[in-house]
N, C-alpha and C positions, 0 to 999 in steps of 0.2 A: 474836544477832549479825546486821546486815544486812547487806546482799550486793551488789553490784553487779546482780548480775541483777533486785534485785528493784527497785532503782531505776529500771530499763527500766519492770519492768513499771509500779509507779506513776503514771510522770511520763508515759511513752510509749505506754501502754495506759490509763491513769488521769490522770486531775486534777491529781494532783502529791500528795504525802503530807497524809493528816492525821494527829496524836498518835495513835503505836502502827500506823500501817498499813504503814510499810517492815517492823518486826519482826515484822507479822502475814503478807507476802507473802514475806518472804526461808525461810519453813521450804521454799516451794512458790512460786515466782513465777509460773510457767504454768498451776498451780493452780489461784491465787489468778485469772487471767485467766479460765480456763473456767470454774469455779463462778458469775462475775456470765453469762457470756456462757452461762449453763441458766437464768438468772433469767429473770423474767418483764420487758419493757419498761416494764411499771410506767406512771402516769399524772400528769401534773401538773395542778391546778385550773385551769382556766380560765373566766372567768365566761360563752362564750358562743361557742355554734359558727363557725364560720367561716360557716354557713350563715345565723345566724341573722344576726350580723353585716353579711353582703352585706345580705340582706333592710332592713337598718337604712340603709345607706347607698342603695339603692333608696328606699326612703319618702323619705328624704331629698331625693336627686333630683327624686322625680316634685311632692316642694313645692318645686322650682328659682324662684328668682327673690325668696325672701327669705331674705334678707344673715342676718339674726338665727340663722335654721335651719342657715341653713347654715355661720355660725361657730360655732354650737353644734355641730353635727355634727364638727369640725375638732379641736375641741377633745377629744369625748369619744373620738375614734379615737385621738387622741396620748395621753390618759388612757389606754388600752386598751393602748397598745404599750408606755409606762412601766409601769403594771403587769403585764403579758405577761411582760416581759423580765426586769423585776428580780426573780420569781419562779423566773424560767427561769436566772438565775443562781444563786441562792439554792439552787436545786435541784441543781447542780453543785457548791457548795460544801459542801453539806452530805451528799451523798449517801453511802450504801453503796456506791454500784454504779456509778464511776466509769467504768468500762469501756462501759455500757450508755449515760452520759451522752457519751462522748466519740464513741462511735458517731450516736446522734443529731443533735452536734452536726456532724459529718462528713458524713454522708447531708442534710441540711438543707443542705448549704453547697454541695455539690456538686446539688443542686436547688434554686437557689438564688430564695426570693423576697423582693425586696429592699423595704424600706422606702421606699427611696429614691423611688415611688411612693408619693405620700401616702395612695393607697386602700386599701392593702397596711400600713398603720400597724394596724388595728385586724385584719387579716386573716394577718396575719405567724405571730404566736403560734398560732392555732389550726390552720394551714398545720404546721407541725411539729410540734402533738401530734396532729393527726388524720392524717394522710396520711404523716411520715416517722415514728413515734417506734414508732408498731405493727409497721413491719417491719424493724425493723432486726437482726435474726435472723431474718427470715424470707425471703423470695422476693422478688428484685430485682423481678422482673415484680409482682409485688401492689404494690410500693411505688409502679413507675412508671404504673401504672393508675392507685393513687389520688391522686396528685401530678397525672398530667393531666386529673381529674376535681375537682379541688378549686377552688371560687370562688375561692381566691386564685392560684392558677397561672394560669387560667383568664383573669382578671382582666389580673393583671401582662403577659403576654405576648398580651393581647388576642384571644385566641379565640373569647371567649364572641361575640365583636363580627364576626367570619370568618363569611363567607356565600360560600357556594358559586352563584359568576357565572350559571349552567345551572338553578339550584334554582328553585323557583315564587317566590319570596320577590325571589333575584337579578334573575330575568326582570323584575319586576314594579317593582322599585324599583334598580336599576343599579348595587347595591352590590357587592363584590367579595372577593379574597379577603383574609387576614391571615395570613401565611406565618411570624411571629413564633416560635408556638409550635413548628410544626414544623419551621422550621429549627433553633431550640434545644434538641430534643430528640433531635437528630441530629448537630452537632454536638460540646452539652453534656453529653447525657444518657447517651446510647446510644454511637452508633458511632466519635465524637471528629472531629476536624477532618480527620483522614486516613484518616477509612474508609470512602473509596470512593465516597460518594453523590455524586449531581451535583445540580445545581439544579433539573431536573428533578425528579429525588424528592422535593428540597425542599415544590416546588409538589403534588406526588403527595399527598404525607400531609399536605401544609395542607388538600386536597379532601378527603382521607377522615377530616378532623376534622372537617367543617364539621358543625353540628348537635351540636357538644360546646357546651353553652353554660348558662347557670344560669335556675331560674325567676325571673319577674316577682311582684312585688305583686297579691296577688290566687290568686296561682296555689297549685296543691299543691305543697309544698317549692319556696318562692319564697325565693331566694338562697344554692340548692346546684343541683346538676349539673341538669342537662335537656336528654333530648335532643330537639331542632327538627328535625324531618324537613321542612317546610320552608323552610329553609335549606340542607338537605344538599345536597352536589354529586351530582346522578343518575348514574348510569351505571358501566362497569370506569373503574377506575383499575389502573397499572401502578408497583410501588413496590420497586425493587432488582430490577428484571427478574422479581418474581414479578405476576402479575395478580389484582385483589382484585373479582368481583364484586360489584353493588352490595347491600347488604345491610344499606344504615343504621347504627345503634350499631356491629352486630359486626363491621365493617368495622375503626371502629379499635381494637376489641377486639383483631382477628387480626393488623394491625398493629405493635401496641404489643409483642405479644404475639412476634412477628416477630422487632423489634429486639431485643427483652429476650434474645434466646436467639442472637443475632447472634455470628458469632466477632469480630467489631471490637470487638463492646460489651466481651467477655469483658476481650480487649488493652487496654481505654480502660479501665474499671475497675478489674483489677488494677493499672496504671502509677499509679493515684491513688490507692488504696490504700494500695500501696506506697511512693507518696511521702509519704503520711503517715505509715504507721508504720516504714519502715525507713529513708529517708533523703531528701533533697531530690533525688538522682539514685540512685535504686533500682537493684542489680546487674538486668543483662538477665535473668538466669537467674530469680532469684527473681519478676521480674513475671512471668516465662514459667510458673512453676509456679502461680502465681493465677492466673493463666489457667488453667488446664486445669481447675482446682479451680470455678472458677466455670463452666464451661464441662459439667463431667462432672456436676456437682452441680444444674445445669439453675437456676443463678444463689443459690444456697442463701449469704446474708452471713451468719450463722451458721460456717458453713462456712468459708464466706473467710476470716472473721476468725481461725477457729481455724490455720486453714493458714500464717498470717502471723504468728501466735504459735508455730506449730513451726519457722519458715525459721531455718537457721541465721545468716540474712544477718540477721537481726532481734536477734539478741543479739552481736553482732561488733563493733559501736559506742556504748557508753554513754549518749552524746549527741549527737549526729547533727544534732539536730531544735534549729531556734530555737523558743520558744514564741511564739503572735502575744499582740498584747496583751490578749486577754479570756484565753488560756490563763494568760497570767503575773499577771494578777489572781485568777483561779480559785485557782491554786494558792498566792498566797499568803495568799489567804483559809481557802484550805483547812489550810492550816498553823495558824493564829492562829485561827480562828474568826469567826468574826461577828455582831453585835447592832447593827449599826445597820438605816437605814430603806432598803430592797431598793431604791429608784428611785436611790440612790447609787451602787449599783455598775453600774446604766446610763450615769449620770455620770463613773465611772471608765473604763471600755471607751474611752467618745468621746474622755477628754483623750487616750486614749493612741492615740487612731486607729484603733479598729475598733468603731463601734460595733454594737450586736449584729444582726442580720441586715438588715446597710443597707450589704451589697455592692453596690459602684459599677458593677457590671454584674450582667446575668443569669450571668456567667462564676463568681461568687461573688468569696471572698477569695483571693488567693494564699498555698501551702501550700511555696512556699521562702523561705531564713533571708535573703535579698539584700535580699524585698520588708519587710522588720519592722525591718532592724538597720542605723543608720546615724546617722550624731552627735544630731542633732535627737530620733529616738527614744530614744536610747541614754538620753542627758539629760531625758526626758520620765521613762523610767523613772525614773530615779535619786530624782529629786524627788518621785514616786509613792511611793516605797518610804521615802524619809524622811518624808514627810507620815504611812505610815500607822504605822511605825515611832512617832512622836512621838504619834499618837494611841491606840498600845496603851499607852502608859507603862509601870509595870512589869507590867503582864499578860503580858506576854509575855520568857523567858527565853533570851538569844540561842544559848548554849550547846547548851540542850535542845533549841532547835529545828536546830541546825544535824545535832544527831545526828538527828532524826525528820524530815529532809528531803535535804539533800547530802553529808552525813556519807560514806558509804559510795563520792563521786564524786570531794568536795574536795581538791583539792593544800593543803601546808602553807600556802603562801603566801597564801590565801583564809581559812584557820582562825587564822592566825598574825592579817593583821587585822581580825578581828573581835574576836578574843581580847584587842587590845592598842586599842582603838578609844577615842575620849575620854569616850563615854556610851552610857549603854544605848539610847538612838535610835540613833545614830550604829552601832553595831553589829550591830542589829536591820537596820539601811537598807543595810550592809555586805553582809549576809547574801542580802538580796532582790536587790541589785543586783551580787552575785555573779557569774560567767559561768557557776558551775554550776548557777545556780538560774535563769537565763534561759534554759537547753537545756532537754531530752527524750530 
């Protein structure tokens, strides 16, 4: 018998059901939560590091000036990101361990590096299995070290390209600074828009990155991290009233390292956390306990996560949460199955407005129901759900699957029509475009 609770945990903590996983989480829904979150993050195929990657689009560059190379180059990055992605879906629909992919896809969106850079096409996917997918139970601080060491961050928010005005490199050639990264990391990452910094500091830790930047062609490990000393800015730096020695790399070591353990970071993390898994406006009380949790815990998401699975504020509302449009594809893929060709369900994301990591800002996607639900999407849906409704024909049983997905959430009036609908599409498209099966 399934349970209300355990459709929390599915939908809310997981992917959304697949055949038998609400009556596998209703014996133990928080259970079923901490057994994936002991698992290991696990790995998805990718053909090709982000390092190796840059290095590619380097060679590329340094043959600048012919059209041929460099439409080819154009081309195979966008090949790179259709197969990236429609793997990286694939893998959320089909997974064991939904809880570990919905982590992932949450720590990636909240560091966020967007497509929308077309350099960032072929550097996108490896950016989320190398740098978020390893720590997402582990140490907020490991995660944010290797996110700002990664050729795609790097890239995206132009750092590699940051020279410190004072460095031998600055003196010599009158380049300057790029405040990009560090303002977004302070900001977005770390301390949130109200914690305290001034522009000032902004400028402080865009100095103490300078010399974060990737090798060249030619070089050892040419298109991953390297650090340029000179480039670095020389001398103290002073960042949130503490003073940093100069001391090259482990300047923004102690840094990063700084904010990672910052009481604002704690505040700004828990509040998004908690807007993702407890509601679009998280009670005070409950962000204030993930805080403390990540704060005592010396930043442990493991942890967090676990703390946010015991809030009582977390089982209090059934469904809360609208899903955006890759969560409401996921999960009705995850219901039904799928055998078709993975670059379709990149195709699906984009009709419905979110394609997969080509957030219109470094801000990422928005994680309230205001920004997803509204005539034009509502309708966007609908027709999604009939289309793929009409393409399961009868593989799929609309009955069976209402019980092994909303069952447990459904008002009659939702069971009544599907039950009474004029075709098995039509009932199947009833079911997806449901209100209970577009929450969490």
């Amino acid at each position: 018998m399934t349970t209300r609770d355990a459709f929390i945990a599915v939908n809310r903590f997981g992917l959304g059901a697949r055949p038998g996983e609400l009556a596998e989480a209703s014996h133990d829904p928080r259970g079923w939560i901490e057994r994936q979150l002991a698992a290991p993050p696990g790995t998805r195929p990718i053909e090709a590091t982000g390092s190796q990657r840059m290095a590619l689009f380097q060679e590329s560059r340094r043959r600048g000036g012919d059209q041929a190379v460099e439409t080819l180059f154009r081309q195979n990055f966008r090949d790179m990101y259709l197969d990236d992605m429609g793997r990286r879906a694939r893998t959320q629909i089909e997974s064991g361990t939904p809880v570990i992919e919905r982590l992932v896809a949450f720590w990636s969106n909240h560091f966020t590096v967007s497509v929308q850079r077309p350099i960032c096409l072929g550097l996108a996917g490896p950016f989320e299995q190398e740098a978020i997918r390893p720590h997402v139970t582990g140490r907020f601080r490991d995660m944010l070290l290797a996110v700002a060491r990664h050729p795609a961050m790097l890239t995206y928010l132009d750092n590699a390209q940051s020279v410190g005005p004072g460095s031998r490199a600055g003196t010599r050639m009158g380049r300057g600074l790029n405040e990009n990264l560090a303002r977004e990391i302070m900001e977005l990452h770390t301390l949130g828009v109200n914690g305290g910094y001034t522009q000032t500091d902004v400028r402080e830790l865009a100095k103490i990155l300078t010399g974060w930047s990737l090798g060249r062609p030619g070089e050892n490990g040419a298109g991953g991290f390297l650090f340029r000393p000179v480039i670095h800015e020389p001398g103290e730096k002073t960042l949130l009233g503490v003073r940093y020695a100069e001391a090259g790399e482990r300047e923004g070591i102690a840094a990063l390292t700084a904010l990672a353990r910052h009481q604002a970071t704690a505040m700004h993390v828990a509040t998004k956390f908690a807007r993702h898994l407890v509601a679009d406006r998280p009670p005070a009380a409950a962000v204030d306990r993930l805080a403390r949790v990540f704060r005592d815990s010396d930043g442990d998401l493991g942890a967090l996560a676990r703390a946010v699975a015991a809030l009582p504020e977390t089982w209090a509302q059934p469904a809360p949460k609208v899903k955006t449009p890759a969560e409401f594809v996921v999960a009705a893929l995850r219901a039904t199955g799928f055998a078709g060709e993975s670059r379709t369900l990149v195709a699906a994301q984009a009709l419905l407005g979110q394609p997969p990591l080509a957030a219109p800002s470094p801000a990422g996607w928005p994680d309230v129901a205001g920004q997803w639900i509204g005539p034009e999407s509502v309708m966007r849906r609908a027709e999604w759900a009939m289309a793929l409704a009409q393409r399961l024909g009868q593989r799929a049983q609309p009955m069976a699957l209402y019980d092994a997905t909303i069952g447990p959430l459904a008002g009659d009036a939702t069971r009544a029509a599907i039950e009474r609908a004029g075709s098995l599409a039509e009932s199947l498209a009833l079911l997806f475009a449901s209100p209970e099966f577009q929450r969490r």
